[in-house]
VEXKE-133130 format. One line per 4 residues: number of its first residue (from 1); their letters; for each residue x, y, z of N, C-alpha, C, O. Coordinates in nm, 3 decimals. Example, Ala and Ser with C-alpha at 12.3 -4.5 7.8 and 13.67 -1.06 7.14 Angstrom:
BEGIN
1 = as = 1.319/-0.569/0.780/1.230/-0.450/0.780/1.320/-0.330/0.780/1.424/-0.332/0.846 | 1.285/-0.225/0.708/1.367/-0.106/0.714/1.290/0.003/0.787/1.341/0.114/0.804 .
//
This chain:
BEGIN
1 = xxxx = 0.080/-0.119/0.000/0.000/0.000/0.000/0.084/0.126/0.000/0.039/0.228/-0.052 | 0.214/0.125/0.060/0.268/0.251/0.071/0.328/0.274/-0.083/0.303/0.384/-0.130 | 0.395/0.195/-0.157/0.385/0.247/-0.331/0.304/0.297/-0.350/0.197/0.286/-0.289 | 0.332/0.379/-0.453/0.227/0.452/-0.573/0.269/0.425/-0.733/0.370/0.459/-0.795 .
5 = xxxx = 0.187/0.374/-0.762/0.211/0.328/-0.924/0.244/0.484/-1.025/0.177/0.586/-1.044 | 0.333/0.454/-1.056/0.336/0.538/-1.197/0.297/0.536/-1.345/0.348/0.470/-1.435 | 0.180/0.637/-1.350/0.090/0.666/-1.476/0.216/0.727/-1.569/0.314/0.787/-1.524 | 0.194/0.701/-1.685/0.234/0.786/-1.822/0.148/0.904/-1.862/0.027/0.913/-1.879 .
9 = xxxx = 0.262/1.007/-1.874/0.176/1.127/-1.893/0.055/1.154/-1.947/0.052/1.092/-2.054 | -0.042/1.212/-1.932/-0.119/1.252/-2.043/-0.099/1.350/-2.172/-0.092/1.471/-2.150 | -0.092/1.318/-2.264/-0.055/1.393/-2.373/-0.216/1.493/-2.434/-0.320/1.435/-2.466 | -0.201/1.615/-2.436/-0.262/1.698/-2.480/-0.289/1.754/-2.609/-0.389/1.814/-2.649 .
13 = xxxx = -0.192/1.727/-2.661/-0.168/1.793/-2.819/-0.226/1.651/-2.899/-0.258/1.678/-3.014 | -0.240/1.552/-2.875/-0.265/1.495/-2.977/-0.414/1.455/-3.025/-0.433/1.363/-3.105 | -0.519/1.534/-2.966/-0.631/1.585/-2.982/-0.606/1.671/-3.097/-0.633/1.628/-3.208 | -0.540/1.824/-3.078/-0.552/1.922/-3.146/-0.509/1.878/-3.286/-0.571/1.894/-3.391 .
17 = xxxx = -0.348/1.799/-3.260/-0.278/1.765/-3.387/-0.340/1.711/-3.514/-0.324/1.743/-3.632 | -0.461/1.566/-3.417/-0.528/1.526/-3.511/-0.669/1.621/-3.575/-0.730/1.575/-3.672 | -0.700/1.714/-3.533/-0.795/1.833/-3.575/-0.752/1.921/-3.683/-0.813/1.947/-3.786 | -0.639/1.963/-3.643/-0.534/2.030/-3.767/-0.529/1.959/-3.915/-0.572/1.998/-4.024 .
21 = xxxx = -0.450/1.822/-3.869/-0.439/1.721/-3.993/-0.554/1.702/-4.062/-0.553/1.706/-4.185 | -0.695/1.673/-3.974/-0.811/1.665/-4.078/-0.872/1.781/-4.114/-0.973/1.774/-4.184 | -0.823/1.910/-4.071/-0.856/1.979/-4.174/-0.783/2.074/-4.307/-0.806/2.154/-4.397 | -0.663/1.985/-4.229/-0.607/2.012/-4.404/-0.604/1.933/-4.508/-0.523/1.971/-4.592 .
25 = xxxx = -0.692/1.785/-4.549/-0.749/1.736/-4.558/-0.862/1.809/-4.653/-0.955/1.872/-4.605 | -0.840/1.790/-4.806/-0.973/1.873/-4.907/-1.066/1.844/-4.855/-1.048/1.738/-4.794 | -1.199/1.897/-4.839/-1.349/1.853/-4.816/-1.407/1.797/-4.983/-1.384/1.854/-5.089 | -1.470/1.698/-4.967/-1.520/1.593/-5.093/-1.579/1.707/-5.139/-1.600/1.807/-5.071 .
29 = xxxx = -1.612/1.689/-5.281/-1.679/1.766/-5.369/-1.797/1.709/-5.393/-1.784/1.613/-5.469 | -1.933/1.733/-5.352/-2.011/1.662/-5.333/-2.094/1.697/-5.518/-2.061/1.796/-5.585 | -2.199/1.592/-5.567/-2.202/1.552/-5.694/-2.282/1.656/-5.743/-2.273/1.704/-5.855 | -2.392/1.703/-5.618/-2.484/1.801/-5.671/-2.434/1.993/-5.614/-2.386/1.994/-5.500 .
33 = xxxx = -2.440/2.083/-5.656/-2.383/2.222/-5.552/-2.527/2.192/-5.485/-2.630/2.141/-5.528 | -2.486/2.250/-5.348/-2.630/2.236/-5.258/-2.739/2.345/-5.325/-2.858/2.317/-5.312 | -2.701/2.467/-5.395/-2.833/2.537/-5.509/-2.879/2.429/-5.591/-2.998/2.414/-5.619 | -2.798/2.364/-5.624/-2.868/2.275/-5.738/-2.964/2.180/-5.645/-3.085/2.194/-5.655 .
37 = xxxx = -2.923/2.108/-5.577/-3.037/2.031/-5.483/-3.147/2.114/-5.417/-3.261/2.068/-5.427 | -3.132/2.213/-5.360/-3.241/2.323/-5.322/-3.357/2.358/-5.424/-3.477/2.361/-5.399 | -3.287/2.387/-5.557/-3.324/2.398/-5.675/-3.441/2.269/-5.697/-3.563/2.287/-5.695 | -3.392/2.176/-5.711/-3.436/2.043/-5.741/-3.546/1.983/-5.620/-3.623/1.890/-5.646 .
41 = xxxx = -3.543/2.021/-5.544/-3.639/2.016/-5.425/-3.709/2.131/-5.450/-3.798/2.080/-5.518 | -3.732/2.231/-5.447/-3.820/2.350/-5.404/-3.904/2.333/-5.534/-4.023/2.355/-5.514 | -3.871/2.296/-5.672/-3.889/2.265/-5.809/-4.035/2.213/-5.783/-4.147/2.261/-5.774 | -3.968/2.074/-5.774/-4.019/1.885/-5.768/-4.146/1.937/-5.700/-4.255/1.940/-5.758 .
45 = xxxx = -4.121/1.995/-5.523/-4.243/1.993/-5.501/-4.328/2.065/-5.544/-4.435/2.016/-5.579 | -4.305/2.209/-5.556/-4.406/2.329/-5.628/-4.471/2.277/-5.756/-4.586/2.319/-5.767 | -4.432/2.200/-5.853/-4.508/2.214/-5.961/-4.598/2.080/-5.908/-4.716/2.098/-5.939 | -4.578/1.949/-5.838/-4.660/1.845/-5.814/-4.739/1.851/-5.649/-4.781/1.752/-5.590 .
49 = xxxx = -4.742/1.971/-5.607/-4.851/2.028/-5.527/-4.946/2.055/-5.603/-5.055/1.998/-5.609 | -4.886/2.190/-5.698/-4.978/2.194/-5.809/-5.041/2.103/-5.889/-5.161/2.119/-5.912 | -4.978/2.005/-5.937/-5.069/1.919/-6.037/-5.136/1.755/-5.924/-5.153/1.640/-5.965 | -5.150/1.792/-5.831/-5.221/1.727/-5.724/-5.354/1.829/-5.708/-5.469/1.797/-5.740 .
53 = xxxx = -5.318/1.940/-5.659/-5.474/2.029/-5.661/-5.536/2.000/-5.798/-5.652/1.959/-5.793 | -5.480/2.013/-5.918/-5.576/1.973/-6.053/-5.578/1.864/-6.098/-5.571/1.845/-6.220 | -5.589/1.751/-5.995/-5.639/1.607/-5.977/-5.586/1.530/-6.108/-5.639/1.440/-6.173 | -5.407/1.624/-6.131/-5.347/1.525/-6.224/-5.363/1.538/-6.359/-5.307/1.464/-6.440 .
57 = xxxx = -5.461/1.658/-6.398/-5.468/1.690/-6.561/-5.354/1.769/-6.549/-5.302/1.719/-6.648 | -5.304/1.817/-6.526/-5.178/1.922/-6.548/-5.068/1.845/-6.544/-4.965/1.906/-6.513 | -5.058/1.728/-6.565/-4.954/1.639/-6.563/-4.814/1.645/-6.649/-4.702/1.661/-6.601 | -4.847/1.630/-6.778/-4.790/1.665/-6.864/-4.708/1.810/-6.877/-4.586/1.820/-6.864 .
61 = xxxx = -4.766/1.880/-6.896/-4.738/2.056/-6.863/-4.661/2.006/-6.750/-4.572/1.929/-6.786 | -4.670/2.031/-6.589/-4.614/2.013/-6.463/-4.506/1.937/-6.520/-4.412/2.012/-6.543 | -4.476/1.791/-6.558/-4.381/1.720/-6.611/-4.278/1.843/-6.698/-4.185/1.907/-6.647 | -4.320/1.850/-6.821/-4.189/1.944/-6.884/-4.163/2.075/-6.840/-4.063/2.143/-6.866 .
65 = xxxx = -4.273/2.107/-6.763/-4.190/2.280/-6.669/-4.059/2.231/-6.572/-3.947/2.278/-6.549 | -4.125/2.125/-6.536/-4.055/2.111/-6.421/-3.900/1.994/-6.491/-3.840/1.963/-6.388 | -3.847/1.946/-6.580/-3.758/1.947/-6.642/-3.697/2.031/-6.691/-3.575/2.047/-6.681 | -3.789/2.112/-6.766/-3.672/2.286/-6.843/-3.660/2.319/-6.738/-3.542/2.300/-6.708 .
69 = xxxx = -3.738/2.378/-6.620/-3.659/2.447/-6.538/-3.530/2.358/-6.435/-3.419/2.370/-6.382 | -3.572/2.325/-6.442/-3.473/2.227/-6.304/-3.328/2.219/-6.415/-3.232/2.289/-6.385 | -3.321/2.120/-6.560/-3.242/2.161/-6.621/-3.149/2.268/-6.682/-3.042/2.257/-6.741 | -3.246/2.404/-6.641/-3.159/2.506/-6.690/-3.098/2.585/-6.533/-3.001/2.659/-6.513 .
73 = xxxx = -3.197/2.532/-6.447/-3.137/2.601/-6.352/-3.022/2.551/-6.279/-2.960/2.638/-6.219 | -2.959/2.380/-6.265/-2.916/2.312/-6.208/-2.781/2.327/-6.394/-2.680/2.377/-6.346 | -2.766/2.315/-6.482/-2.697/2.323/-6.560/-2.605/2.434/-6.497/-2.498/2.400/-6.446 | -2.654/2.598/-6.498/-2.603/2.732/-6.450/-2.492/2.707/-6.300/-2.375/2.738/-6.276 .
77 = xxxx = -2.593/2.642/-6.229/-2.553/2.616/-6.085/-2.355/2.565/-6.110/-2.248/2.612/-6.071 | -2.397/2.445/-6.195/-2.307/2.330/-6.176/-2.189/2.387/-6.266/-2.073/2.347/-6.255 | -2.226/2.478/-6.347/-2.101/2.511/-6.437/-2.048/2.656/-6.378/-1.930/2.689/-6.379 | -2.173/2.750/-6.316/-2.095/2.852/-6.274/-2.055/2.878/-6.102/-2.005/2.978/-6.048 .
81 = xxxx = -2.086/2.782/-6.058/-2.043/2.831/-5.891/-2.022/2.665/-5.875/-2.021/2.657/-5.752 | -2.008/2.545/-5.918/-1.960/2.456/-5.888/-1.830/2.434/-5.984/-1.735/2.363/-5.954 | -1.841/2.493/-6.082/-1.727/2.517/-6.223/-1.714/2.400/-6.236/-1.596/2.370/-6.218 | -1.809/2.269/-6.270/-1.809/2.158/-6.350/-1.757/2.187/-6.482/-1.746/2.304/-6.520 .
85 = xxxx = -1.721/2.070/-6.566/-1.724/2.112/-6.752/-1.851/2.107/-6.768/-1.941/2.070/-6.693 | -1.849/2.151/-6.886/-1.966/2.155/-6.977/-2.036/2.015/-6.984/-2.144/1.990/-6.929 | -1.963/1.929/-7.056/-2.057/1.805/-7.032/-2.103/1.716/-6.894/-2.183/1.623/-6.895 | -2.024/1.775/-6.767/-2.083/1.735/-6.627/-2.149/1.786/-6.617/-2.250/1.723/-6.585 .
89 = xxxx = -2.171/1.942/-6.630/-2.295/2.042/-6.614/-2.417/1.991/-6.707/-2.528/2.013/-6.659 | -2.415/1.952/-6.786/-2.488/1.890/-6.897/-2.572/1.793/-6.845/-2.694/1.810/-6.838 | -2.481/1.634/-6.786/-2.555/1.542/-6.766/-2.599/1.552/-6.571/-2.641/1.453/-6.512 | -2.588/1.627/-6.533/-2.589/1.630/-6.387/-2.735/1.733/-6.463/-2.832/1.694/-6.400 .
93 = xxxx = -2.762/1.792/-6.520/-2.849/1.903/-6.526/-2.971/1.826/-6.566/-3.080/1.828/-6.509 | -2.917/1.717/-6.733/-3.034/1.619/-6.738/-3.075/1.529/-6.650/-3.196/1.512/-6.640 | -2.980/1.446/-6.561/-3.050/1.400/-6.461/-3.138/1.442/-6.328/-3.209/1.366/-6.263 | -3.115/1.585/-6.304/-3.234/1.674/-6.250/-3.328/1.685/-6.278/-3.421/1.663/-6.200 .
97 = xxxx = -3.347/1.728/-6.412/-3.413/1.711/-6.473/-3.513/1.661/-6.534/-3.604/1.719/-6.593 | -3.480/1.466/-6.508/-3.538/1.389/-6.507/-3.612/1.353/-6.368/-3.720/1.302/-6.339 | -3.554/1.379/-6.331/-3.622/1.346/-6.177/-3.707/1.438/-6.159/-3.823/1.400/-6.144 | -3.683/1.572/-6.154/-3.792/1.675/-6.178/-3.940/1.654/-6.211/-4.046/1.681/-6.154 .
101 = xxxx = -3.883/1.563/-6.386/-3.976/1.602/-6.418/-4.038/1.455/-6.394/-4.074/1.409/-6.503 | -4.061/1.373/-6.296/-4.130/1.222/-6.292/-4.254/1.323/-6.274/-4.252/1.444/-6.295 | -4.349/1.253/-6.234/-4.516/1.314/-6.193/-4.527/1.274/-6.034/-4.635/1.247/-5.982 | -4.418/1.274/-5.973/-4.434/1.231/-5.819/-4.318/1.320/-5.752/-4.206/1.330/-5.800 .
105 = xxxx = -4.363/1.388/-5.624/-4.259/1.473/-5.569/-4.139/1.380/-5.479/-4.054/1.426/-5.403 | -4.159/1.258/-5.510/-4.112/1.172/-5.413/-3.963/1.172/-5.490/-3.874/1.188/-5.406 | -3.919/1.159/-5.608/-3.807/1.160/-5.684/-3.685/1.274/-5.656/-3.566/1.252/-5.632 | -3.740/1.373/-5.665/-3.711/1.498/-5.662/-3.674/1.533/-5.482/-3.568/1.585/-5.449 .
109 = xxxx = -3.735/1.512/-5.426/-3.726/1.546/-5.277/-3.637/1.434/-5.217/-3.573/1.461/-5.115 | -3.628/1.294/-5.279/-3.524/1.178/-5.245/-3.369/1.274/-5.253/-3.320/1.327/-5.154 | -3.308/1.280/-5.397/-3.245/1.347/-5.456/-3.212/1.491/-5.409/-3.108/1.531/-5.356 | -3.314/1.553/-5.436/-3.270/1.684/-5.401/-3.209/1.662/-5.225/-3.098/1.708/-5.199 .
113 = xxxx = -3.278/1.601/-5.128/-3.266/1.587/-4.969/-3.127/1.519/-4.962/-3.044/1.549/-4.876 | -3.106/1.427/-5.058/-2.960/1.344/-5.049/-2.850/1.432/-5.092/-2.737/1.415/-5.046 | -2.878/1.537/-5.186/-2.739/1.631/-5.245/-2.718/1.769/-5.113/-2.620/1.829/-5.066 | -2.848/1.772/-5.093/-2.803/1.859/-4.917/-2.769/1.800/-4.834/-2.753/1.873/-4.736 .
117 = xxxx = -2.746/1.699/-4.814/-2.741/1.617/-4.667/-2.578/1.613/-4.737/-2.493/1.670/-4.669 | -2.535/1.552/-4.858/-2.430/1.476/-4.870/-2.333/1.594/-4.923/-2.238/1.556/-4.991 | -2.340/1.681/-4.908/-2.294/1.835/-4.951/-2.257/1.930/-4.805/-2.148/1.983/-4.786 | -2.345/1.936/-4.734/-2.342/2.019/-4.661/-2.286/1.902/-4.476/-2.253/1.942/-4.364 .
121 = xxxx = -2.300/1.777/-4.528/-2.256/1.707/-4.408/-2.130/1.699/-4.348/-2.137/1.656/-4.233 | -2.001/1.731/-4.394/-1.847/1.769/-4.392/-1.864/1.933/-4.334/-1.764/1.985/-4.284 | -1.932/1.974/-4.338/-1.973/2.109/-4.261/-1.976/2.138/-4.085/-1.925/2.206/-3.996 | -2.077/2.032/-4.112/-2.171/1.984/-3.994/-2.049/1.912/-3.909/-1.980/1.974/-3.828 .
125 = xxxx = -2.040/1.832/-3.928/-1.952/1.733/-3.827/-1.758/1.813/-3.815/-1.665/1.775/-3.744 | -1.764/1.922/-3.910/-1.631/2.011/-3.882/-1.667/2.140/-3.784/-1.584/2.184/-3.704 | -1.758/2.178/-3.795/-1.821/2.277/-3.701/-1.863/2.275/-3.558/-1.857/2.366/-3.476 | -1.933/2.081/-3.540/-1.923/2.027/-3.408/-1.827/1.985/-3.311/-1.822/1.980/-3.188 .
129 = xxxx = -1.736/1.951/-3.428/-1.559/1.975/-3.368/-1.527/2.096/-3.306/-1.510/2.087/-3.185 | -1.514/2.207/-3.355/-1.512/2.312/-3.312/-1.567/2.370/-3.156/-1.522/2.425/-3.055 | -1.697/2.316/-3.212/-1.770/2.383/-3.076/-1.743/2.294/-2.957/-1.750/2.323/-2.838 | -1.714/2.190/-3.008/-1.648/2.112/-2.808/-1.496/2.188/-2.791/-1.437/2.233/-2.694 .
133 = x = -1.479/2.183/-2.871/-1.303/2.208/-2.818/-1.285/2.324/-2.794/-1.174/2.363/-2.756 .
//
């Protein structure tokens, strides 16, 4: 009983060190810019709210608004504030597009909810770091 065991220091820095290292560390480039998913969500649902109140005759119409727009707006997004090429901006714009334009908001709100979550989530979990430490 009269010993006392000897602990190994506690080291302090190697909390911070590893905080530093991961954030110098690029953040992923996520597939959609989060405008373009916002875009693609706010879209999807507005025009198939609408063609739900007109019990589905506006189908068609609702369908290709909601492709040109989502396509021209998610094209702009991806080439000028995500600076994709041209042909990523292209097929990232038609596949908005397509989803846009299904006749169900369920496509569009999958998609659009997955390019915010998977965009803006390297944010989130670098910012919660922060705030403990």
């Amino acid at each position: 009983m009269g010993e006392l065991e000897k602990l190994p220091p506690v080291i302090r820095e190697t909390a911070s060190a590893v905080d530093k290292a991961t954030e110098a560390l690029p953040s992923p480039v996520p597939f959609l810019h989060p405008a373009s998913g916002t875009l693609l969500l706010v879209i999807d649902n507005a025009l198939f709210g609408v063609n739900a109140v007109s019990l589905g005759t506006s189908t068609p119409i609702t369908a290709l608004i909601g492709f040109g727009s989502t396509f021209v707006g998610v094209f702009l997004v991806q080439k000028f504030l995500q600076e994709d090429s041209f042909g990523k901006s292209l097929t990232k714009a038609f596949i908005a597009g397509v989803l846009a334009g299904i006749p169900t908001s369920l496509a569009g709100t999958i998609a659009g909810g997955a390019s915010l979550l998977s965009s803006g989530w390297h944010l989130l979990k670098r910012s919660g770091k922060q705030d403990k430490g």
